[in-house]
C-alpha positions in Angstrom: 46.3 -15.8 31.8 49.7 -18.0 31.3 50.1 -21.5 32.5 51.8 -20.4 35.5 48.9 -17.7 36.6 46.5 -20.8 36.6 45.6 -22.1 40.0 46.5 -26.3 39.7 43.2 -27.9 38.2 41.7 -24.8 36.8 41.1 -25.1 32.8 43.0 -22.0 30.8 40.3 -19.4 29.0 42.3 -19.1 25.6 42.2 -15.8 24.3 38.9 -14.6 24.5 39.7 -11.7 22.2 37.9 -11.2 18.8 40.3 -12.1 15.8 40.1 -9.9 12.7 38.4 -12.5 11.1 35.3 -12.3 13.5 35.4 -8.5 13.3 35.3 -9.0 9.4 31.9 -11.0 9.9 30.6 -9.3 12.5 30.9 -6.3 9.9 29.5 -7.9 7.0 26.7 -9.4 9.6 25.8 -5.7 10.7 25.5 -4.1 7.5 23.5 -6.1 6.0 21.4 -6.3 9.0 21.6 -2.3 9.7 20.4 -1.7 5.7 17.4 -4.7 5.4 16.1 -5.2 8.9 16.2 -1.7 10.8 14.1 -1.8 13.9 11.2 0.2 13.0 11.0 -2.3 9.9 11.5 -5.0 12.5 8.4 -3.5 14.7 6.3 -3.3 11.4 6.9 -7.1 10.7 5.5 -7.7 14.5 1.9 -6.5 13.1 1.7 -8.9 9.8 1.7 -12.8 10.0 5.0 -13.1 8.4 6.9 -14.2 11.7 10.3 -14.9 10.2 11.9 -12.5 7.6 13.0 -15.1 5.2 14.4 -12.0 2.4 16.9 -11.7 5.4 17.6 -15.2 6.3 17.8 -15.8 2.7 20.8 -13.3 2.0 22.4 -14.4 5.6 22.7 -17.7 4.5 23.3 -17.2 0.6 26.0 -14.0 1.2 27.1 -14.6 4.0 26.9 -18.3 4.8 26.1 -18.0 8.6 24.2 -21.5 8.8 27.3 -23.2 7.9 30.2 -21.4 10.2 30.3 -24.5 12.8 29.8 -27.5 10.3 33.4 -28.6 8.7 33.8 -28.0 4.8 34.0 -31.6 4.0 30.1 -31.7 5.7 28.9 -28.6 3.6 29.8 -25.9 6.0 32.4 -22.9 5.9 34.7 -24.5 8.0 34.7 -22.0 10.8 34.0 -22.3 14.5 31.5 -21.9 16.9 33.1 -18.6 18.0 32.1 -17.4 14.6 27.9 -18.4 14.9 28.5 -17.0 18.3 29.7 -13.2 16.5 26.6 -13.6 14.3 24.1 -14.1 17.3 25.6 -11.3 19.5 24.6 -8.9 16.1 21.4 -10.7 15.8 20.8 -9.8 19.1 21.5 -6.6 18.7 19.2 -6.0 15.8 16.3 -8.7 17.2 16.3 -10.1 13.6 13.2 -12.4 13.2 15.3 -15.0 11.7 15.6 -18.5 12.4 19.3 -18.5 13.3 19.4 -19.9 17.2 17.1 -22.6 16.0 19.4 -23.9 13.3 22.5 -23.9 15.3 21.2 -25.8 17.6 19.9 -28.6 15.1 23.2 -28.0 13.7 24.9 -29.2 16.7 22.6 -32.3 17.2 22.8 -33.2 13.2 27.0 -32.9 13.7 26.8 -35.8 15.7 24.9 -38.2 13.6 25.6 -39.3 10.3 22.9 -37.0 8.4 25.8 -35.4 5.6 22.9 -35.0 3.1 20.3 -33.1 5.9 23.8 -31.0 7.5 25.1 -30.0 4.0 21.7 -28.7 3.1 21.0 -26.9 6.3 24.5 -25.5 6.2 23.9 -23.9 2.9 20.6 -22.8 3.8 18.7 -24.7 1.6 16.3 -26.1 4.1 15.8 -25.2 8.2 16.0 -27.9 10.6 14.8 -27.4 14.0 15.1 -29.5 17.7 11.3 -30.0 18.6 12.2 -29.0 22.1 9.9 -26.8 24.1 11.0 -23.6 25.4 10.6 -24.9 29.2 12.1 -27.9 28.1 15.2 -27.0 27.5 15.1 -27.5 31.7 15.5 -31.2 31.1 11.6 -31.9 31.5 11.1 -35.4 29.4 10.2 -35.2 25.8 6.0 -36.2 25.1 6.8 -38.5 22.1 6.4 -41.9 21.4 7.5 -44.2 18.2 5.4 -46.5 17.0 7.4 -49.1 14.9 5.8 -50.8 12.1 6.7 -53.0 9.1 6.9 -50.1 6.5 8.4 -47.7 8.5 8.0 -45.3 12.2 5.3 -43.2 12.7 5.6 -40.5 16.1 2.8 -39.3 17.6 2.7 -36.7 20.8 2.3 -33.0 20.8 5.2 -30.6 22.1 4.3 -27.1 23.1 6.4 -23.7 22.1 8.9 -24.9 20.0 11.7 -21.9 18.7 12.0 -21.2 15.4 9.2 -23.5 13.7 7.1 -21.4 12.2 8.9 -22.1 8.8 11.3 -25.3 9.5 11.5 -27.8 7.1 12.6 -30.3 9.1 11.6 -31.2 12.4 14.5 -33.5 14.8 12.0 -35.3 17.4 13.9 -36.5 20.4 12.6 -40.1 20.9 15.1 -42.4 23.2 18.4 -41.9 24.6 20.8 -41.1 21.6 18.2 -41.1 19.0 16.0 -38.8 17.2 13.1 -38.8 14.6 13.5 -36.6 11.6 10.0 -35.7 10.5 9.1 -33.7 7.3 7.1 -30.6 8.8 5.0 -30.4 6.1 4.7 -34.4 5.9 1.3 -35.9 6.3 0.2 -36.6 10.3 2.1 -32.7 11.2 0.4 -30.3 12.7 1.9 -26.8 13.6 0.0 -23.9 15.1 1.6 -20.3 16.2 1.2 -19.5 20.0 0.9 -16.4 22.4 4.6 -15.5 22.7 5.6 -12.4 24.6 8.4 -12.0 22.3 6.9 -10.7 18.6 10.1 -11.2 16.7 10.6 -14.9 17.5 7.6 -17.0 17.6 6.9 -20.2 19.2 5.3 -23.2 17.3 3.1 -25.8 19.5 3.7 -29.3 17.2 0.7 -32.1 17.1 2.4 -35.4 15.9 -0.2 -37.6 14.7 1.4 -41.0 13.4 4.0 -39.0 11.5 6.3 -40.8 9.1 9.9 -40.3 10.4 13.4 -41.8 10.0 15.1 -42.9 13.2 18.8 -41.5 13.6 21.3 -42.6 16.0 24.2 -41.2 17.6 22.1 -37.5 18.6 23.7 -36.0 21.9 20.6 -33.9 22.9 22.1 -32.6 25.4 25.1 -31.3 23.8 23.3 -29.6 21.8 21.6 -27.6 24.0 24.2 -26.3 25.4 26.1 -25.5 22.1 22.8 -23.4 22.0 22.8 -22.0 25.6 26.4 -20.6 24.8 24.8 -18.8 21.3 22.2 -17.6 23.0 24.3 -16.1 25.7 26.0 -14.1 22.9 23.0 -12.7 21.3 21.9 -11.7 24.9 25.2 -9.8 25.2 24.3 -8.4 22.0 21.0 -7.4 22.6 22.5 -5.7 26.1 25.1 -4.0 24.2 22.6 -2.1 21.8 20.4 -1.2 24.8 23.5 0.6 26.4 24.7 1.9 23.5 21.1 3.2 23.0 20.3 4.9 26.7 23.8 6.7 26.5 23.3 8.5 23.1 19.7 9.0 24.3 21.2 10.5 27.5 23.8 12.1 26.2 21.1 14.0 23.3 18.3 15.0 26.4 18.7 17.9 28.4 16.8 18.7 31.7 16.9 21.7 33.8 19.4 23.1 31.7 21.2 20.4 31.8 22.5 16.8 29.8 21.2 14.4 31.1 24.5 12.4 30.5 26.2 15.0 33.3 23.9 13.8 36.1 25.9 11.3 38.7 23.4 9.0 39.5 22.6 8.0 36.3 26.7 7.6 35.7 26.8 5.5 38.3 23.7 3.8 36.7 25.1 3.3 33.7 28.9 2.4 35.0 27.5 -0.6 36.8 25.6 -1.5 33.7 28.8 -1.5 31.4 30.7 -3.4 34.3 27.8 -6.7 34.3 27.8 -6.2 30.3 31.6 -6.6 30.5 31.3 -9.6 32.6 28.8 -11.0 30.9 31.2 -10.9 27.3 33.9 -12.8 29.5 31.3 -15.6 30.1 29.4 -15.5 26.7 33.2 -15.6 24.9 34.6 -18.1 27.0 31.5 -20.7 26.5 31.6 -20.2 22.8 35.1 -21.0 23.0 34.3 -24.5 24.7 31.9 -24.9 22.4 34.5 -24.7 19.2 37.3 -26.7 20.9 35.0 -28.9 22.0 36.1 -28.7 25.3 35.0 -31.1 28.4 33.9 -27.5 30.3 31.2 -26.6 27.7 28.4 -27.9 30.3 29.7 -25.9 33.2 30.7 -22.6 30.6 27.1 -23.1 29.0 25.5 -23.0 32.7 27.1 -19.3 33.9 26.8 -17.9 30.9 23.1 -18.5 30.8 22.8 -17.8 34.2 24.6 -14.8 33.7 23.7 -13.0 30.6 20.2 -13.8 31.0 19.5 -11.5 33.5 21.9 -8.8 32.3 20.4 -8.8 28.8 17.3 -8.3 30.8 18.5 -5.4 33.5 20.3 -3.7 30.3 16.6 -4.0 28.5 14.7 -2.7 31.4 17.5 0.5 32.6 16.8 1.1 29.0 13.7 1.6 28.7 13.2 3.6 32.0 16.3 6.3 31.4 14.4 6.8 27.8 11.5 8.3 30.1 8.2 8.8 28.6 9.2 8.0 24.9 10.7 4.2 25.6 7.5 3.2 27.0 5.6 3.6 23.6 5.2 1.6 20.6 6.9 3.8 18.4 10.2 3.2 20.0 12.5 -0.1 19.6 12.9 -0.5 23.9 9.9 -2.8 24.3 11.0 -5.0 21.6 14.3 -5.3 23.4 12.3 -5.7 26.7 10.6 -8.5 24.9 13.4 -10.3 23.4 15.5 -10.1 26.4 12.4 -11.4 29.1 11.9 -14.2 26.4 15.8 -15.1 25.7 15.6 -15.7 29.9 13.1 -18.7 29.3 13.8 -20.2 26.3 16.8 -22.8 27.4 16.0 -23.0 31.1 15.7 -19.8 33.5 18.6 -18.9 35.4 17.5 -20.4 38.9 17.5 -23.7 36.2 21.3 -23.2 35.1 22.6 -22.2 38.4 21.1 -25.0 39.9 22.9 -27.4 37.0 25.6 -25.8 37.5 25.6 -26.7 41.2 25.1 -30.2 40.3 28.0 -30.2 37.8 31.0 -28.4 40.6 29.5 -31.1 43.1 27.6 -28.2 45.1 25.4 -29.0 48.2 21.6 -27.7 47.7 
């Protein structure tokens, strides 16, 4: 849209496009996924105790160097954008990779803001895995259960925090404590305590966290909130992803079935079924592209992006996850088939940062809406 298009007061979107650059990775990202992480070897993984697939994560970060595409190459990083993590998570998403990716961008947006070089530079080469010790429900702003205990040879936290992402093999655990400041606690460290919980959602684990008068170091200058929404606008993207494969998946199925004699591609109602599907996915890429973009310029709209999008492509990765699994017919409601992990993912993905009600009723507070 040009300058002139733009109603007075209304931000430009940029080019939303992809650039060769983010095709090039989202290549690279997909065929390494494709070749070590195929979904029945995904499903397999759901059965063992090994919740994170840490071969995969290992080469991600190693070959590819997707825990450092947001953090600036004089930090450690690649140098690249938050436009570029958001690529990787949309073909994460797509695969429902049990790797620890939308946990570490998120302490990679909290750890850009403080003066942690040594702890960024590490996590950016994927040496070690930092996570936020924020609930799943708590990304709805509910007040964080840990205290600080200051004493003469150092801070100790104690408090428990309940379904945690991507903790199940974190190094490093970033405990909100006070306005602007966190605790950065060894996860192994003496007074830690981490225990795996019922999640719905088999490839991505949650952690409950029992502090106990844990050593930490007290760091300043950690926008919490910014952070989570830099991680509301990836995880819109991998929910585009994961909507994308289930579309992509019902058509070939539809298109390969016959019934009566017939495709069952060539039937109209489930066109039309399809059509509006591919219409909300379409919307849903302008809004998952467009708070990714805020997020890399750093631009004063991130909240308000970071609120659609979630409110968005939450429940479209979940309508594209359920359509899914119904047009497969008998076969995508067994075990054997890849549509209930989607189902999973996609119900779980519409939690894990605040629901939707929870980001449309931000974003109602943020464009000065009445209740």
């Amino acid at each position: 849209m040009s300058a002139a298009a733009t109603a007075p007061g209304t931000p430009e979107t940029g080019d939303l496009l992809y650039t060769d650059v983010e095709d090039d990775l989202r290549a690279s990202v997909r065929a390494l996924v494709d070749k070590q992480a195929p979904w029945d070897a995904v499903l397999r993984r759901t059965d063992t105790d090994d919740a994170v697939d840490t071969d995969l994560w290992k080469r991600l970060t190693q070959e590819i160097g997707v825990a450092g595409l947001a953090v600036p190459e004089e930090r450690g990083g690649a140098g690249a954008s938050w436009r570029e993590v958001a690529v990787v998570a949309e073909e994460l998403g797509r695969a429902v990779a049990p790797v620890p990716f939308l946990g570490g961008a998120v302490a990679s947006a909290l750890l850009l803001g403080t003066g942690e070089d040594e702890l960024l530079a590490a996590v950016a080469a994927g040496e070690r895995t930092a996570v936020l010790v924020v609930g799943a429900t708590r990304g709805a702003g509910r007040p964080v259960p840990v205290t600080v205990e200051r004493r003469g040879a150092g801070d100790l936290v104690a408090g428990t925090v309940t379904a945690v992402v991507d903790a199940v093999t974190a190094d490093v655990l970033l405990v909100p404590v006070s306005a602007g400041e966190i605790a950065v606690v060894g996860a192994d460290g003496e007074g830690v305590t981490r225990t795996t919980s019922e999640s719905l959602d088999m490839t991505r684990r949650l952690t409950d966290i029992v502090f106990d008068g844990a050593p930490a170091r007290i760091v300043s200058g950690a926008d919490v909130d910014h952070a989570l929404q830099v991680g509301a606008a990836v995880l819109a993207s991998e929910q585009l992803g994961l909507a994308e494969r289930c579309l992509a998946d019902t058509v070939a199925y539809l298109r390969d079935r016959h019934q009566f004699g017939r495709q069952l591609a060539s039937y109209q109602a489930l066109k039309h079924r399809l059509a509006d599907l591919w219409v909300a996915i379409t919307q849903a890429r302008a809004v998952a592209r467009y708070a990714a973009r805020c997020a890399a310029d750093g631009s004063p709209d991130l909240p308000v992006a970071a609120a659609v999008a979630q409110a968005h492509c939450s429940e479209v990765a979940l309508l594209a996850a359920e359509d899914g699994l119904q047009l497969h017919g008998g076969i995508g409601f067994t075990w054997e088939h890849p549509a209930h992990l989607f189902l999973k993912r996609a119900r779980a993905d519409a939690l894990v940062l605040g629901s939707a009600d929870h980001h449309r009723s931000v974003l109602a507070d943020l464009v000065d809406l009445p209740a």
